[in-house]
py3Dmol code that shows the C-alpha trace and the ligand (Angstrom):
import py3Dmol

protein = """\
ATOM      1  CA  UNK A   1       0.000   0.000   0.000  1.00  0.00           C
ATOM      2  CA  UNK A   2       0.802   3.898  -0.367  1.00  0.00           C
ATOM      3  CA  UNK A   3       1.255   6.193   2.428  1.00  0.00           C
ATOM      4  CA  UNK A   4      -2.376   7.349   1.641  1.00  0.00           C
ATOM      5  CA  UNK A   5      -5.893   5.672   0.571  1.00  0.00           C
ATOM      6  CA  UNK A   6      -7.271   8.989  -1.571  1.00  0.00           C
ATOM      7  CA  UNK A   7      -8.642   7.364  -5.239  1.00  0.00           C
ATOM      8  CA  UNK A   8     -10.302   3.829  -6.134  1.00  0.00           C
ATOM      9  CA  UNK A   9      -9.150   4.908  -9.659  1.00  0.00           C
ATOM     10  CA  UNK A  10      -6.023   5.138  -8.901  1.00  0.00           C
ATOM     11  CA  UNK A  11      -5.694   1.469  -6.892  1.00  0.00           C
ATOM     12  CA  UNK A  12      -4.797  -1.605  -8.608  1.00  0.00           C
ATOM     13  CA  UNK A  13      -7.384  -4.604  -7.830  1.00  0.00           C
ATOM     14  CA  UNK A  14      -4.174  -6.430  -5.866  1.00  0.00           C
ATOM     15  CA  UNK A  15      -4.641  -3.488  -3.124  1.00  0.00           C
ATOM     16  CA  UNK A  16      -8.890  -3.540  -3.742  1.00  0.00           C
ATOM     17  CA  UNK A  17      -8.428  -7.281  -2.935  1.00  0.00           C
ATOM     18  CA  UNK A  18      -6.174  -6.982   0.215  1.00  0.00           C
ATOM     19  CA  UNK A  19      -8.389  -4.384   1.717  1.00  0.00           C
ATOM     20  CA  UNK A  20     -11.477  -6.759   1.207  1.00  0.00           C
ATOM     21  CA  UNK A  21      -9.336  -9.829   2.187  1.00  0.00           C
ATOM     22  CA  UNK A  22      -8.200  -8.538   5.454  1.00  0.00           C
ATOM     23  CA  UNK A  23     -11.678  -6.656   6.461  1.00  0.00           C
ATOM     24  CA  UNK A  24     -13.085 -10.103   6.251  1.00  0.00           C
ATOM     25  CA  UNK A  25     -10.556 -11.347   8.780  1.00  0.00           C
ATOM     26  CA  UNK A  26     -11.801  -7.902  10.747  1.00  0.00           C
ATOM     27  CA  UNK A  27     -15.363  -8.617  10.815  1.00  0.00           C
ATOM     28  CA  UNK A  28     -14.898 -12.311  11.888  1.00  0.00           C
ATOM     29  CA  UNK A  29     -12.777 -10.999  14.964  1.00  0.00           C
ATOM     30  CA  UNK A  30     -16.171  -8.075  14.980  1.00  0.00           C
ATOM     31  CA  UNK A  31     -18.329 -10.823  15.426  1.00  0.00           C
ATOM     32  CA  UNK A  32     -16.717 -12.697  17.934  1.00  0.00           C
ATOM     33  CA  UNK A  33     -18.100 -10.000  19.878  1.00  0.00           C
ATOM     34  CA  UNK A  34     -14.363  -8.828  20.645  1.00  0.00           C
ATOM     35  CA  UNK A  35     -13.311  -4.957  20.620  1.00  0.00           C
ATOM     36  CA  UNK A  36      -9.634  -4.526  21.196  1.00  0.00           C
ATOM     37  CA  UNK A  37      -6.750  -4.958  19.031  1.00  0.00           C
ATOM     38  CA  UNK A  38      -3.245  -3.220  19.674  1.00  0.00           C
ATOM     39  CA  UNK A  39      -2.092  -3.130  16.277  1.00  0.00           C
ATOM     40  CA  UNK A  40      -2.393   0.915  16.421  1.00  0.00           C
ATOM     41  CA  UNK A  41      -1.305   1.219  20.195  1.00  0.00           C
ATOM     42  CA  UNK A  42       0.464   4.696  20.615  1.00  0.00           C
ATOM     43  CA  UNK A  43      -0.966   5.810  17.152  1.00  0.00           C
ATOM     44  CA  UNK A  44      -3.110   8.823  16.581  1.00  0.00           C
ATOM     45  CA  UNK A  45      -6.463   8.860  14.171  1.00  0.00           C
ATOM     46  CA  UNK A  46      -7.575  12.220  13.504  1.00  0.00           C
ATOM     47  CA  UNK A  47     -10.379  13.003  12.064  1.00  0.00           C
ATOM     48  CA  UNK A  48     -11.082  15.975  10.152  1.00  0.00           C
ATOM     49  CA  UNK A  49     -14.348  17.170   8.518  1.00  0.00           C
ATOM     50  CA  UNK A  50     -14.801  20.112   6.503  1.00  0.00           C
ATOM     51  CA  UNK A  51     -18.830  18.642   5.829  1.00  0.00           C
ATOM     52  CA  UNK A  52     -20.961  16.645   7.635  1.00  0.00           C
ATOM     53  CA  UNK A  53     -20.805  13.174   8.433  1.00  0.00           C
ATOM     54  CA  UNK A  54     -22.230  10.474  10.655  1.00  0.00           C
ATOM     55  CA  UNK A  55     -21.377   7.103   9.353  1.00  0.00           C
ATOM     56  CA  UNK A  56     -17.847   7.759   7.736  1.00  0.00           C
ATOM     57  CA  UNK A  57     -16.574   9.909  11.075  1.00  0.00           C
ATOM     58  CA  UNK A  58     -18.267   7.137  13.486  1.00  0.00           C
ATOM     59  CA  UNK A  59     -17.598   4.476  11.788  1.00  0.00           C
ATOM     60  CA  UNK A  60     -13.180   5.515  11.869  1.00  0.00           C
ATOM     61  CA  UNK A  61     -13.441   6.849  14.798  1.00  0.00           C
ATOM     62  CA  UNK A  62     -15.057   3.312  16.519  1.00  0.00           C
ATOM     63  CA  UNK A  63     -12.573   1.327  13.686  1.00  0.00           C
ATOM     64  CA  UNK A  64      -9.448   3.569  15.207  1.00  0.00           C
ATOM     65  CA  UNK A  65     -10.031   2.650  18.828  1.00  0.00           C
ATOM     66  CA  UNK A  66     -10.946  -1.196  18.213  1.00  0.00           C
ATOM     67  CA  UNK A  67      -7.420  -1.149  16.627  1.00  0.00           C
ATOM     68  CA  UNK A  68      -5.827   0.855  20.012  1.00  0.00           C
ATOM     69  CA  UNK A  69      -5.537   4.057  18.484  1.00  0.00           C
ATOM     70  CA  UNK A  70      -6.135   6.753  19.869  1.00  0.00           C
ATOM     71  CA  UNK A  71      -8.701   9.398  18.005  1.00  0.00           C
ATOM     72  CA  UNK A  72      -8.663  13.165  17.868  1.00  0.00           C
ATOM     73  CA  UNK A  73     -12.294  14.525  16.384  1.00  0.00           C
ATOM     74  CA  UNK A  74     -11.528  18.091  14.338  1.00  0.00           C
ATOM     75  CA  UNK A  75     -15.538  19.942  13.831  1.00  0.00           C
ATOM     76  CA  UNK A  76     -14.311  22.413  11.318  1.00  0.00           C
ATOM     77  CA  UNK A  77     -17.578  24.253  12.307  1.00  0.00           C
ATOM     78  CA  UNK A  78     -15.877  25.080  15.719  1.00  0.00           C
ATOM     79  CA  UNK A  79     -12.350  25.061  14.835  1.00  0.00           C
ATOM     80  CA  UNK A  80      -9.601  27.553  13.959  1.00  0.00           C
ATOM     81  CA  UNK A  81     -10.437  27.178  10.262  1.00  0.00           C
ATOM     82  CA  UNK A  82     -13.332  29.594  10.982  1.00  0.00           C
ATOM     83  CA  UNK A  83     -10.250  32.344  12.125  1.00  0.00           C
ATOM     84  CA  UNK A  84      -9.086  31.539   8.401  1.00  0.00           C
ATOM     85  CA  UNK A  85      -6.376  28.705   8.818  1.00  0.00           C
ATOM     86  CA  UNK A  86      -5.187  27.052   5.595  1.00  0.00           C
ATOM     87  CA  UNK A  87      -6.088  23.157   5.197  1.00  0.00           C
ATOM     88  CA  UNK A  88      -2.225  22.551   5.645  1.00  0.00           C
ATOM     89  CA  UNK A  89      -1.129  24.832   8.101  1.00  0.00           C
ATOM     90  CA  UNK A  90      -4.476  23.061  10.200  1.00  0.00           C
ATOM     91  CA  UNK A  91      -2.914  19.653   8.619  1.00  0.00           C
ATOM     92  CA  UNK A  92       0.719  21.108   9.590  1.00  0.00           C
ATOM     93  CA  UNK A  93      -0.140  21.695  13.381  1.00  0.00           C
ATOM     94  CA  UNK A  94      -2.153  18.649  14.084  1.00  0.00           C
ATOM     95  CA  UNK A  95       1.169  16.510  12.683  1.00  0.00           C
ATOM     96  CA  UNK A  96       3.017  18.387  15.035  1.00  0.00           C
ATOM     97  CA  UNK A  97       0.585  17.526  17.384  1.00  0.00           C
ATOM     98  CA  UNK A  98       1.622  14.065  16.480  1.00  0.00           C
ATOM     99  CA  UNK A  99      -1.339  13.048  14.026  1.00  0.00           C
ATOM    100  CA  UNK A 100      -0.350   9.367  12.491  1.00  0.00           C
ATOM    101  CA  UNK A 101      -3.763   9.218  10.206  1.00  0.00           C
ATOM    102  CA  UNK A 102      -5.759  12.068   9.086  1.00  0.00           C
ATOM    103  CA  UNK A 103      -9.159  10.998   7.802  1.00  0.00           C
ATOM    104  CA  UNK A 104     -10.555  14.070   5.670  1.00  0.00           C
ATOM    105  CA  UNK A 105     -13.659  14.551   4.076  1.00  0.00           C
ATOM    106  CA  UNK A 106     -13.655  18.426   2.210  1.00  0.00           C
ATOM    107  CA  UNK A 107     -15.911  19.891  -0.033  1.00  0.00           C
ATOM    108  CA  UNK A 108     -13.452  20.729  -2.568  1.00  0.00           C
ATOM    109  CA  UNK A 109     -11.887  17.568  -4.802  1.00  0.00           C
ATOM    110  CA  UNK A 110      -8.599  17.563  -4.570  1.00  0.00           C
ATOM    111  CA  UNK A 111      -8.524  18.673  -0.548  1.00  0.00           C
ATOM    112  CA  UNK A 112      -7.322  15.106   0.706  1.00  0.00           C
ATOM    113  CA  UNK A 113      -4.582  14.915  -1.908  1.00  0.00           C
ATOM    114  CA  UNK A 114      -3.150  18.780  -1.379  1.00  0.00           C
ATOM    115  CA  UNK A 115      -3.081  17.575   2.068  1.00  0.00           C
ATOM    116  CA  UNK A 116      -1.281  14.175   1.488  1.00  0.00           C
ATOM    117  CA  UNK A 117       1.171  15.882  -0.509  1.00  0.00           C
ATOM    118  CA  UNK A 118       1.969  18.615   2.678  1.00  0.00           C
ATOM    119  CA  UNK A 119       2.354  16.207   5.154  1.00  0.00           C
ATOM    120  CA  UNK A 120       3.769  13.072   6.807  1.00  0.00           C
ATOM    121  CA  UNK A 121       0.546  11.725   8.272  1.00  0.00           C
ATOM    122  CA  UNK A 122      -1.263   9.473   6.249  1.00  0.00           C
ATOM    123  CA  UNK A 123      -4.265  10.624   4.654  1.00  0.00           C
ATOM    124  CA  UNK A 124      -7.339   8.863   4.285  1.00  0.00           C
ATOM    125  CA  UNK A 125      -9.852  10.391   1.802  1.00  0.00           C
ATOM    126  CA  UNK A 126     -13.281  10.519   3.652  1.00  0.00           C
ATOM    127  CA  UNK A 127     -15.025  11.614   0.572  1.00  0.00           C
ATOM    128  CA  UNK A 128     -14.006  15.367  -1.770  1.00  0.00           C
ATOM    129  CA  UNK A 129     -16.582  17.187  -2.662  1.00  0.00           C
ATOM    130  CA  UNK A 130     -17.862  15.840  -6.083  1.00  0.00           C
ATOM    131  CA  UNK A 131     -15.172  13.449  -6.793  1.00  0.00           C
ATOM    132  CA  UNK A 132     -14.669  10.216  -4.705  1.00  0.00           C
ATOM    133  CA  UNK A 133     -15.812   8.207  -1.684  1.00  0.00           C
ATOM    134  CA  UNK A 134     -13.165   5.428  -1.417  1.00  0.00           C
ATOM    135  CA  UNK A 135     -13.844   3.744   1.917  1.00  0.00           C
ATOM    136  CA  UNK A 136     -17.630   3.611   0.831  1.00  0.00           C
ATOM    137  CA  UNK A 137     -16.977   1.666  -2.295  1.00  0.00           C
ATOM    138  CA  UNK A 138     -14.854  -0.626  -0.599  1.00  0.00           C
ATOM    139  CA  UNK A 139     -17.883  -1.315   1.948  1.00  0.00           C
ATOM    140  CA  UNK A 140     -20.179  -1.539  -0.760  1.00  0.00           C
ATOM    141  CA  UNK A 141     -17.748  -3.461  -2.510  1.00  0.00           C
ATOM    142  CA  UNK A 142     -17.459  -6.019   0.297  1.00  0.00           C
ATOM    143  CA  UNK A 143     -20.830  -6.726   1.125  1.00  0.00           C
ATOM    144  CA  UNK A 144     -21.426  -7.621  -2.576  1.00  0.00           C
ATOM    145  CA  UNK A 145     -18.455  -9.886  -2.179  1.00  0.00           C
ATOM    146  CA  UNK A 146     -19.792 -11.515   0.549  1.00  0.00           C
ATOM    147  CA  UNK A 147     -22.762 -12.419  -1.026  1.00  0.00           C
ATOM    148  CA  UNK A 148     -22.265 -13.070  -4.526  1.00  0.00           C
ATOM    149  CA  UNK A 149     -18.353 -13.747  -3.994  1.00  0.00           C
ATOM    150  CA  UNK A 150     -17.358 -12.662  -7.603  1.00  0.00           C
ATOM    151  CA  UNK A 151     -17.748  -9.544  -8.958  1.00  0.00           C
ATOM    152  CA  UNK A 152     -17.040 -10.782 -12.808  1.00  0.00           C
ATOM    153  CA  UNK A 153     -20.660 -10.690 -14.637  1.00  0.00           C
ATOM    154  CA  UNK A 154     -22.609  -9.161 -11.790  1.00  0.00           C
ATOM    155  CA  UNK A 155     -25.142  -6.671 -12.893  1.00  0.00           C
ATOM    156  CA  UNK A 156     -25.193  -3.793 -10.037  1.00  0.00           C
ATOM    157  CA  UNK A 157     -27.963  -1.083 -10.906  1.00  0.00           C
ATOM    158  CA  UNK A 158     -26.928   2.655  -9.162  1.00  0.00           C
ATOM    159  CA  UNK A 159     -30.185   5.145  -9.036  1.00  0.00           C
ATOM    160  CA  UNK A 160     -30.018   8.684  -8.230  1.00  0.00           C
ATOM    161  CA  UNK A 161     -28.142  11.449  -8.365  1.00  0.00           C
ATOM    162  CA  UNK A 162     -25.525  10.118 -10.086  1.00  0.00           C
ATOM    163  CA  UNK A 163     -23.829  13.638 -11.109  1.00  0.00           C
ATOM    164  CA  UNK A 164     -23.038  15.277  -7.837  1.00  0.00           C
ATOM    165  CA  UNK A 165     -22.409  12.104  -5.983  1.00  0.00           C
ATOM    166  CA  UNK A 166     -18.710  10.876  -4.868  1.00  0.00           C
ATOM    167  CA  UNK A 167     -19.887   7.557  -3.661  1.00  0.00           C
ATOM    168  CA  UNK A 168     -21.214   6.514  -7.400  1.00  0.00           C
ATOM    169  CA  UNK A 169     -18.318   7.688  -8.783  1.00  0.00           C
ATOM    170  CA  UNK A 170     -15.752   5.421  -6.989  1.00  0.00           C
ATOM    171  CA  UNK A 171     -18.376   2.521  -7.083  1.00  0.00           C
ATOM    172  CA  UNK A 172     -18.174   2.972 -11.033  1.00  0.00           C
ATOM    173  CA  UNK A 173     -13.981   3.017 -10.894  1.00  0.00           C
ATOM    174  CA  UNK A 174     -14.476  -0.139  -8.406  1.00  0.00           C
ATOM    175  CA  UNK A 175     -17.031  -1.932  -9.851  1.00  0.00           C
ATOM    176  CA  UNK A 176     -15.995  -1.966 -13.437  1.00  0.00           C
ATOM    177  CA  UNK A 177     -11.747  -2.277 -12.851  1.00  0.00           C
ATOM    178  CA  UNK A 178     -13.398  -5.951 -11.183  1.00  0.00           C
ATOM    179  CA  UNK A 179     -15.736  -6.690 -13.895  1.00  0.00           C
ATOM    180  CA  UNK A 180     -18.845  -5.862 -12.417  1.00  0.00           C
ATOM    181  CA  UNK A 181     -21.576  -4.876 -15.668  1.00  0.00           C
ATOM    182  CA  UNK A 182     -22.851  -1.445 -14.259  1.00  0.00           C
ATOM    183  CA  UNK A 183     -26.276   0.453 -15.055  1.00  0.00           C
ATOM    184  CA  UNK A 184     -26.998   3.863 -13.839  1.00  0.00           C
ATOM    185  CA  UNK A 185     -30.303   5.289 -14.002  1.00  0.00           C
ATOM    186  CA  UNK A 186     -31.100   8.912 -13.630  1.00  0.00           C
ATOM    187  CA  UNK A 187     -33.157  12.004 -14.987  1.00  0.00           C
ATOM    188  CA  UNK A 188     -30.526  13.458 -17.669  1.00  0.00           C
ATOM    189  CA  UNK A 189     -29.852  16.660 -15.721  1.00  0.00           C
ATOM    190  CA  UNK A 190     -28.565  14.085 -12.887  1.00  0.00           C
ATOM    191  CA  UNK A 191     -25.797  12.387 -14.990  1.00  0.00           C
ATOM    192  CA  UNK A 192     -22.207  13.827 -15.694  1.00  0.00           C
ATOM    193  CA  UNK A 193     -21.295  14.131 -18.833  1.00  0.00           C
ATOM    194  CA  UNK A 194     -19.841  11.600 -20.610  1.00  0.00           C
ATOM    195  CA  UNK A 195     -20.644   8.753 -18.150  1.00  0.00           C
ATOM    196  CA  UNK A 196     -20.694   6.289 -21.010  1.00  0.00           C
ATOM    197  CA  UNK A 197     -16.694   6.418 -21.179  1.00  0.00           C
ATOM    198  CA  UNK A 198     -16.837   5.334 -17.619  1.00  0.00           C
ATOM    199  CA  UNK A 199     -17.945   1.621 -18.994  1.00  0.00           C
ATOM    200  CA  UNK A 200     -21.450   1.903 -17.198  1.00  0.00           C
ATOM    201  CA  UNK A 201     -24.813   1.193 -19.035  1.00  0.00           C
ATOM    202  CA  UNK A 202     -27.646   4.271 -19.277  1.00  0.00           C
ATOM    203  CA  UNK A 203     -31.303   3.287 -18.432  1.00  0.00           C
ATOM    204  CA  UNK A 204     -33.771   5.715 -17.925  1.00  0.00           C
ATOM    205  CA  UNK A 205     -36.515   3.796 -16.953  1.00  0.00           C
ATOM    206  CA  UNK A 206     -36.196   2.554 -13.331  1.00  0.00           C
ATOM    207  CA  UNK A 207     -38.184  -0.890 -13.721  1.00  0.00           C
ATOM    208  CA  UNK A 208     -36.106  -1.971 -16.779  1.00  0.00           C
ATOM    209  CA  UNK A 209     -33.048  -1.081 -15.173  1.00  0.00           C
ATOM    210  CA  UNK A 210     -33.757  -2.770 -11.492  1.00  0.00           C
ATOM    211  CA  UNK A 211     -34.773  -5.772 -13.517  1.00  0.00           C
ATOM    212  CA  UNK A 212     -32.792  -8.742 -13.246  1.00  0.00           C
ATOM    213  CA  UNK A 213     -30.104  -7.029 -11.037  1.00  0.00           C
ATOM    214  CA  UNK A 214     -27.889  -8.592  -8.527  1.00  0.00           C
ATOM    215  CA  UNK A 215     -27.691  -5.175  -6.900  1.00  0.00           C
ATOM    216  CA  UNK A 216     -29.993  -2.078  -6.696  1.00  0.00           C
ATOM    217  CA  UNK A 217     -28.062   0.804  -5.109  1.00  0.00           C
ATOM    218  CA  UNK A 218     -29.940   3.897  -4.215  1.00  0.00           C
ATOM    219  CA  UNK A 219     -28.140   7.258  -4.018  1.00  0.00           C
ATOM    220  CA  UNK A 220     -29.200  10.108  -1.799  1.00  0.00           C
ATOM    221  CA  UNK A 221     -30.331  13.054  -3.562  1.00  0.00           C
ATOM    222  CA  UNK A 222     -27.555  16.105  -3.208  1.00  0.00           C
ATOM    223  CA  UNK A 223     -29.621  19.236  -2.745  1.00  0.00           C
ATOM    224  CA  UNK A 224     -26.352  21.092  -1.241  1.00  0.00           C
ATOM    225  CA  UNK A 225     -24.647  20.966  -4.404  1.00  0.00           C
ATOM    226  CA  UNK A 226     -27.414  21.894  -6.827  1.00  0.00           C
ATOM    227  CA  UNK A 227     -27.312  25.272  -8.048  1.00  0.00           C
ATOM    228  CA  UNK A 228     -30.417  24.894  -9.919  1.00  0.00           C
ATOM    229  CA  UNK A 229     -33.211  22.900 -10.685  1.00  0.00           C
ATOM    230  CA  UNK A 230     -32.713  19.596 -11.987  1.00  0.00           C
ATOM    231  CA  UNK A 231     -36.027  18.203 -11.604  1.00  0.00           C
ATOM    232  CA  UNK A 232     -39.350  19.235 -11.762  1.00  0.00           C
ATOM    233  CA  UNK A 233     -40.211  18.459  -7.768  1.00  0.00           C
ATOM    234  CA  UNK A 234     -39.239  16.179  -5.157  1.00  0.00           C
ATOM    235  CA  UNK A 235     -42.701  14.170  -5.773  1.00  0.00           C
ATOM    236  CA  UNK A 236     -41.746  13.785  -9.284  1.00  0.00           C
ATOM    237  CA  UNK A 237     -38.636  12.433  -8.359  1.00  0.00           C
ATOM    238  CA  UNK A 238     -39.221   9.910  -6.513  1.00  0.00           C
ATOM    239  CA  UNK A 239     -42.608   8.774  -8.493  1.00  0.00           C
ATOM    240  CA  UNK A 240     -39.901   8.198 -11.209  1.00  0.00           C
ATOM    241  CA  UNK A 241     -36.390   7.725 -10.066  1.00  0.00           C
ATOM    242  CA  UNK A 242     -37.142   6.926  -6.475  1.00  0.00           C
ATOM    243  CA  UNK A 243     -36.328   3.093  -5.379  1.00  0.00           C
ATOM    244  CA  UNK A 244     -39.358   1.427  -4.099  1.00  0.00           C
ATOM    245  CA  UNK A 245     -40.411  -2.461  -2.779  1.00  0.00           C
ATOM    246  CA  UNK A 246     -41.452  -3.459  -6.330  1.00  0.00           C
ATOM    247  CA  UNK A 247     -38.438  -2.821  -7.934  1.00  0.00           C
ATOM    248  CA  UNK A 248     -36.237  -5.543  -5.162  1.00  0.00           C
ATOM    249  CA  UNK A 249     -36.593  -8.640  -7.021  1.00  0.00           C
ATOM    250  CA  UNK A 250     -36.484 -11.814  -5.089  1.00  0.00           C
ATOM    251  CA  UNK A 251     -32.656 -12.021  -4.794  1.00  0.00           C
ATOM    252  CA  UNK A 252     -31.578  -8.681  -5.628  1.00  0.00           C
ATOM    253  CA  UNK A 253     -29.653  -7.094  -2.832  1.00  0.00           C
ATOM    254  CA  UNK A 254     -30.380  -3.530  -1.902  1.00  0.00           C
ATOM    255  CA  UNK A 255     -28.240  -0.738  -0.942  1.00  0.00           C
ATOM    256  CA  UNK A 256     -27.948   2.831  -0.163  1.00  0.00           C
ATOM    257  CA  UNK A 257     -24.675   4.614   1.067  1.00  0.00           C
ATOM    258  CA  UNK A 258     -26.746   6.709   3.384  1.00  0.00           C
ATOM    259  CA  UNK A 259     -28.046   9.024   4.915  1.00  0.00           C
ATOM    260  CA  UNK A 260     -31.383   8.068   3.180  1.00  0.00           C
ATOM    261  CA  UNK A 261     -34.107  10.879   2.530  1.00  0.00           C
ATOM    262  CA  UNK A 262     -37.379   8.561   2.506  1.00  0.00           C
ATOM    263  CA  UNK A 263     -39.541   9.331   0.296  1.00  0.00           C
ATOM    264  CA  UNK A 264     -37.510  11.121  -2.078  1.00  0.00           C
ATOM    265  CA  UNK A 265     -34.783   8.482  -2.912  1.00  0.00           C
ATOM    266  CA  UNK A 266     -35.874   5.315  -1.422  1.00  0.00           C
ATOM    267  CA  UNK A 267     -39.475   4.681  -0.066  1.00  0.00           C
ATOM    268  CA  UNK A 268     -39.674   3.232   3.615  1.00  0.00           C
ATOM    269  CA  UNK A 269     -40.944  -0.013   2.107  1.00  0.00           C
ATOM    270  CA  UNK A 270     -37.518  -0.390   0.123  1.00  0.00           C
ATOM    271  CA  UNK A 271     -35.547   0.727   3.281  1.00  0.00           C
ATOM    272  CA  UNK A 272     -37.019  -1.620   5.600  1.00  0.00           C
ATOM    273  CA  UNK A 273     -37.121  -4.474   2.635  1.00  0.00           C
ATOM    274  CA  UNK A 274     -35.634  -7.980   4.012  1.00  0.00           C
ATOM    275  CA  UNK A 275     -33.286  -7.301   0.693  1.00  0.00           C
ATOM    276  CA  UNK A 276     -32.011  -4.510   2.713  1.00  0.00           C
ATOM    277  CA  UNK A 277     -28.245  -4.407   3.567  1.00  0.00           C
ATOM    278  CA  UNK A 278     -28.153  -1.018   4.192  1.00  0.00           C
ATOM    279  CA  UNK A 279     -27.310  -1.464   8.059  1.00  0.00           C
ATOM    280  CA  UNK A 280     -25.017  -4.448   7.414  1.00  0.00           C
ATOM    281  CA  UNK A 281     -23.332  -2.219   4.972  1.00  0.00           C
ATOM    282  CA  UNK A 282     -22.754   0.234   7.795  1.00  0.00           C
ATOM    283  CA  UNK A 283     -21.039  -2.774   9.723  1.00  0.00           C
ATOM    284  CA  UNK A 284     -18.490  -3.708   6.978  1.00  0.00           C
ATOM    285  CA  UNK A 285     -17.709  -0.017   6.808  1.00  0.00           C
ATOM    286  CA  UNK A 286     -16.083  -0.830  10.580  1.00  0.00           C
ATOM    287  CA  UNK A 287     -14.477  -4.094   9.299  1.00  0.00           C
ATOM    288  CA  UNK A 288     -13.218  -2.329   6.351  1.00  0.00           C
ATOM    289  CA  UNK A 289     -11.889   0.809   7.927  1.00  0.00           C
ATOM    290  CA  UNK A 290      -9.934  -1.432  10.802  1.00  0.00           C
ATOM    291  CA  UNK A 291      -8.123  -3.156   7.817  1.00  0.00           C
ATOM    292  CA  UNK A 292      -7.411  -0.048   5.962  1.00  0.00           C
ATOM    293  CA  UNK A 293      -5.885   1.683   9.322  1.00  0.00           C
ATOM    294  CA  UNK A 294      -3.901  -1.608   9.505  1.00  0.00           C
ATOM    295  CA  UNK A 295      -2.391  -1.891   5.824  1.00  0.00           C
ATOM    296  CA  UNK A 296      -1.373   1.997   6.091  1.00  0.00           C
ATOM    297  CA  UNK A 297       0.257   1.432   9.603  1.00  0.00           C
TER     298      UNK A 297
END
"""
ligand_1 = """\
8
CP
N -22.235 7.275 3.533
C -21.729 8.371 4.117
O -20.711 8.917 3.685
O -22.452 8.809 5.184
P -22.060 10.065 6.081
O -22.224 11.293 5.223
O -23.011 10.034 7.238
O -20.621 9.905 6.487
"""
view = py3Dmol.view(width=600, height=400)
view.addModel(protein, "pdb")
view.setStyle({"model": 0}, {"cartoon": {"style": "trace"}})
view.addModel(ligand_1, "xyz")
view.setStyle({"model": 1}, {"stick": {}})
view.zoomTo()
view.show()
């Protein structure tokens, strides 16, 4: 591995594969019930978020400590940023502060790497602004794996808001550098442009493209980063884009990255569908954040 996790595009499948190969190992020792490991004794996690963030922050913070780190929590909203600090003279201080891991989600792509390349600590990439979502792929990628156990030939369908969101993007880099066929399925004004050269599929009709998938993976609608209107109204949406019960065949597994908006990406009756992984998938993002704070170590 490199001194920092910042791009799925940028990863060969060898370091995908030993990520997923050593979270498994994680979430066997997670389900033993056990909680402490001293493989990061005397280390520092800290965590640093320029947006907000409930599963990604937790879920490092709780992976750091299993793994006998300890964590340092950095709300940008009440820190020294807001007097007008520079992401690396923040990054700068908290090394000398004796920071092993920084795990940084920013609103601008690029943040996590200018950081990497200003520092010693290594940088995790906890999501940048439009671009990527690592860690999440790698979750999503290893509770597909633990299902289905290939990825070669499986049909994963991603609905939503595919433009503004980070987490579809590195699912696409993941999904098809494994061999994974991928449809996306979105109004138009909610796809970037070109996404064909990406390798993924366009449907634009939400029952023909949840049919017959292995995996139907909701995204979360990014009202923060629309500058306009991209859709006619929220009902419209998710009459026509929003995944619902019917569309969860019988073994088609069912994801969403979180948070969920019911009702305007996912219905309640998809949410709480027994195809749901969606908390599992909050699980493996433990498992898989333990292994990556190991394989950086
Ligand atoms: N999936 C995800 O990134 O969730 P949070 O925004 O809560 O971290």
């Amino acid at each position: 591995m490199k001194k920092d996790l910042l791009y799925i595009k940028d990863m060969s499948k060898d370091e995908i594969f030993s990520i997923l190969d050593t979270a498994k190992d994680m979430r066997v020792f997670l389900d033993k019930g056990e909680r402490k490991l001293n493989i990061l004794s005397g280390m520092n996690v800290t965590t640093l978020f320029y947006e907000n963030s409930t599963r990604t922050r937790v879920s490092f913070e709780n992976a750091a400590k299993i793994m006998g780190a300890s964590t340092s929590s950095i709300s940008v909203a009440t820190s020294s940023v807001q007097k007008g600090e520079t992401l690396i003279d923040t990054g700068k201080n908290l090394e000398f502060m004796l920071s092993d891991y920084f795990v940084i989600r920013h609103s601008q792509s690029g943040g996590p790497l200018h950081l990497a390349k200003n520092t010693n600590a290594r940088v995790i990439n906890a999501g940048d602004g439009m671009n990527e979502h690592p860690t999440q792929a790698l979750l999503d990628a290893y509770t597909m794996r633990d299902r289905f156990k290939e990825f070669k030939g499986l049909n994963v369908t991603i609905v939503g808001d595919i433009k503004h969101s980070r987490v579809a993007r590195s699912n696409i880099y993941l999904l098809t550098k494994l061999g994974a066929k991928v449809t996306v399925c979105a109004p138009r004004t909610l796809l970037p442009i070109d996404i064909e050269k990406t390798g993924v599929k366009y449907e634009d009709c939400i029952e023909k493209a949840a049919k017959g998938a292995d995996v139907v993976m909701a995204l979360r609608m990014q009202l923060e980063r629309q500058k306009s209107a991209l859709f006619p109204s929220q009902k419209e949406f998710h009459y026509y884009y929003g995944v619902k019960a019917h569309h969860i065949g019988k073994d088609t597994m069912m994801m969403h990255p979180g948070p969920c908006n019911r009702g305007l990406d996912i219905s309640s009756s998809a949410y709480e569908h027994e195809n749901s992984v969606i908390l599992p998938q909050v699980t493996n993002g433990v498992a898989v954040r333990m292994a990556i704070l190991q394989l950086l170590k």
